[in-house]
N, C-alpha and C positions, 0 to 999 in steps of 0.2 A: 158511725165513728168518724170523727173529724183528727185523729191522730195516728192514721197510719203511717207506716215506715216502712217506704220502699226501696228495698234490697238488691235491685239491679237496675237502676235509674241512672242513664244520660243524659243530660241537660242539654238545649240547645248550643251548639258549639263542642259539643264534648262527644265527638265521634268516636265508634270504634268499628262499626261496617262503614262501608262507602255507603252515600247515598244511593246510588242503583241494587246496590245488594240487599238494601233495604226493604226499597220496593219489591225487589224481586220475593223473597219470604214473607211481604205480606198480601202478595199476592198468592203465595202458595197455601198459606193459610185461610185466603177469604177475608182480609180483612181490608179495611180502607184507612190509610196516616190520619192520624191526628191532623189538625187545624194545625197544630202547632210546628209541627215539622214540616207540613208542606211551608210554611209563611216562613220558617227558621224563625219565629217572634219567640222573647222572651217572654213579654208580657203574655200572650195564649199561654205559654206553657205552664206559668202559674196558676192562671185561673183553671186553667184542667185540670190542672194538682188542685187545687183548692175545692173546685167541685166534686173530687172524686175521697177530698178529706187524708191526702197527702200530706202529713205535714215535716216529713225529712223525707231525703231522697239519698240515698249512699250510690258514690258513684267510685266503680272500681271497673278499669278500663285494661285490659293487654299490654302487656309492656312491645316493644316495636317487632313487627313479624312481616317479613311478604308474603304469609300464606292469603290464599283468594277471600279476594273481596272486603277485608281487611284494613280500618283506615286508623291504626291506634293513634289521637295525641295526645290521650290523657285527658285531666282534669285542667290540664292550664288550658284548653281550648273553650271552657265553660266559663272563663273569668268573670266575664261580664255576668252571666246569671248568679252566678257564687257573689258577687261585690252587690248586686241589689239585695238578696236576702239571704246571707250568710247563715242566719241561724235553718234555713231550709233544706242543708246538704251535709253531709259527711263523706270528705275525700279521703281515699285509702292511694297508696301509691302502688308503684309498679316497677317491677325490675325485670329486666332480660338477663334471663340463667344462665347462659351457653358460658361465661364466663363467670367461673366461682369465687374465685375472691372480689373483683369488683362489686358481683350482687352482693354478698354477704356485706362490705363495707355500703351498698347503697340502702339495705333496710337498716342497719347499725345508725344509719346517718338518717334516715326517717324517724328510728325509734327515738332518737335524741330530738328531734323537732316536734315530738309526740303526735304524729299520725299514727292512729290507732290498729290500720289492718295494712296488709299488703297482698297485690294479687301475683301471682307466680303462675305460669303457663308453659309446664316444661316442654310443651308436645308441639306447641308454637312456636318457640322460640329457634335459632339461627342453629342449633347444635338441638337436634330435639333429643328427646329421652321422656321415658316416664314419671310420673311424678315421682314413686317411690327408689328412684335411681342413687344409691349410693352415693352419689357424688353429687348429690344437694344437699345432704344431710345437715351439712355447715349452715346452708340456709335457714332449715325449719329451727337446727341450734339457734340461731341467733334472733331469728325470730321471737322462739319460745323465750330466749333472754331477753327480749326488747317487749315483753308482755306484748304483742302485740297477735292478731289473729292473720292465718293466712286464708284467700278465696280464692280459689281455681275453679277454671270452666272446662267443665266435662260433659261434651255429648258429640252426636256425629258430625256436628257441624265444624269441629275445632281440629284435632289430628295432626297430621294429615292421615291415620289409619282410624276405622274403627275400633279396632280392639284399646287406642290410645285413652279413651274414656272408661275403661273401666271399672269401678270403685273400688274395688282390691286393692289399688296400686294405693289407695287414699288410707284402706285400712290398714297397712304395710307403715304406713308414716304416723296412725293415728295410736296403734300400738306402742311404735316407739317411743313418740312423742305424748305420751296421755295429759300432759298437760299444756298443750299444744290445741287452742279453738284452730278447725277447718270449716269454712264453707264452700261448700259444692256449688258453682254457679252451673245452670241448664241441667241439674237433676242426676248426671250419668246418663241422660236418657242415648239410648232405647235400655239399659241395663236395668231398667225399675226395681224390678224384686229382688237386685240385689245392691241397690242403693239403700233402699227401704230395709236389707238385714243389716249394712253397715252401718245405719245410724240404732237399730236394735242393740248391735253389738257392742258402737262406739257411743259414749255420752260427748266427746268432744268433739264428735262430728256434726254440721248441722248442714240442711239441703234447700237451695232456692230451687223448686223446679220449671217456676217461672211459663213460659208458653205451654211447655208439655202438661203441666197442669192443667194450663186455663182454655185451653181451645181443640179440645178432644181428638188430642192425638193417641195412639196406642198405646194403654199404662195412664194414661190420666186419670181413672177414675183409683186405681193402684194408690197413686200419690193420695188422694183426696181420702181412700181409707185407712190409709195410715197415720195420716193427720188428723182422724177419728177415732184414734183406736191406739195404737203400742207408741207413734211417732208424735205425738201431737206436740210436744214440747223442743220440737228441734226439725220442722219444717215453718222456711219464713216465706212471706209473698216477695217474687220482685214482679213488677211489670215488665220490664224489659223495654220498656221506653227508651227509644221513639218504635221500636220490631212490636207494637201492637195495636189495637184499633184504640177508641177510645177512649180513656180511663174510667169515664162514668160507666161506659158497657162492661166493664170489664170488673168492677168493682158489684156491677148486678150479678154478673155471672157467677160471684161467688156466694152473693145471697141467695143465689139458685142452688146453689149447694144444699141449704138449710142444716148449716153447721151447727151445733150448742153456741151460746152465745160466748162462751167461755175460749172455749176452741177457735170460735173467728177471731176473738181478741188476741188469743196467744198468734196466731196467722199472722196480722195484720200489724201488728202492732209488738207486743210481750215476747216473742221471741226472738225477735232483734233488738229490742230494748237491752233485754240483760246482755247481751254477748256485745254490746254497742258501751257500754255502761249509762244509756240513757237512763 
């Protein structure tokens, strides 16, 4: 496949850990940076997308947080890779929640410039709270009115508590909101099996599980059967570039899976397409 779509992709320039934070979990994981990220080149970065048959990269970044390690600037830090191959990216923006009317007027003001998704991160944000807190509601409204889909990152790395990641809190807004797209960034993990009943439960829920998938962490093979099985139409690949080793490894690793061919398309490709309008 030379047309995948990758659903948690940072471009050079487009941080959102520090570079030491970087290293530090891919060191925890075993893995060794890309060519591209050590060099910071734009040009490596593409041809590792290119050989790995990346052909969109969506990049959806934290809006501004001093939790650890932490370097949000968004997608205007990418500019320069964005202005060489624009057709290679899809930007979602980002608001900080702690104050509810300025965010609800800041995706109002997205949905009008037609950015398609926006990421929201209650549990990061300067006032934290859970996703499902009452007093976003306004947000997911406005959203839901701005057709636009929201991504949150749920797992233990984000918080600042464990229990902050939960997926309840997601199924609590997915109810409300049924016609409201959510994507899950980082899975819920460690909460797998019951990430994995909320998108059973939910159709407008969808799950990047991203690392926790791909480099056999506890629940990874979870993810991988349920994207064989009850889930396959609403789990998407992200790399999580530049947090992984190679992209060509990493696009073997899923050929190691020995998915139906059907099922690595919808992966790789078809299930971020429809909810993308690609």
């Amino acid at each position: 496949m030379d047309d995948v779509i990758d659903f948690r992709f940072r471009p050079v320039g487009a941080q959102s850990w520090t570079r030491d934070t970087t290293f530090h979990y891919l060191d925890r994981m075993g893995l060794k940076p890309t060519p591209s990220f050590l060099a910071q080149s734009t040009d490596l970065m593409f041809e590792e997308m290119r050989q790995a048959g990346i052909s969109v990269g969506v990049i959806g970044v934290p809006g501004p947080t001093a939790i650890r390690g932490l370097n949000p600037i968004g997608a205007a830090g990418a500019e320069d890779a964005i202005a060489i191959h624009p057709e290679m990216f899809v930007s979602f923006g980002s608001v900080e929640p702690s104050d509810i009317d300025i965010a609800v007027k800041q995706i109002r003001d997205l949905g009008d410039a037609g950015v398609i998704g926006v990421t929201i991160d209650p549990s990061t944000a300067q006032v934290s709270r859970h996703f499902d807190d009452i007093l976003l509601y306004p947000l997911y409204e406005q959203a839901q009115k701005s057709n636009m889909l929201i991504t949150t990152t749920q797992s233990c790395l984000l918080g600042p508590y464990l229990d902050d990641c939960r997926p309840e809190y997601v199924d609590h807004v997915a109810t409300d909101f049924p016609n409201l797209t959510i994507v899950i960034q980082h899975g819920s993990w460690p909460y797998v099996h019951e990430a994995i009943g909320l998108l059973y439960k939910q159709q407008n829920v969808f799950l990047v599980p991203g690392q926790y998938a791909h480099y056999n962490f506890p629940g990874s093979n979870e993810y991988i059967h349920a994207l064989t099985h009850q889930c396959q139409d609403q789990i998407i690949f992200g790399s999580v570039y530049p947090n992984c080793g190679l992209l060509t490894d990493l696009r073997d690793t899923i050929t190691s899976w020995k998915l139906p061919p059907s099922v690595e398309r919808k992966y790789l490709h078809d299930n971020a397409a429809r909810i993308l309008n690609l």
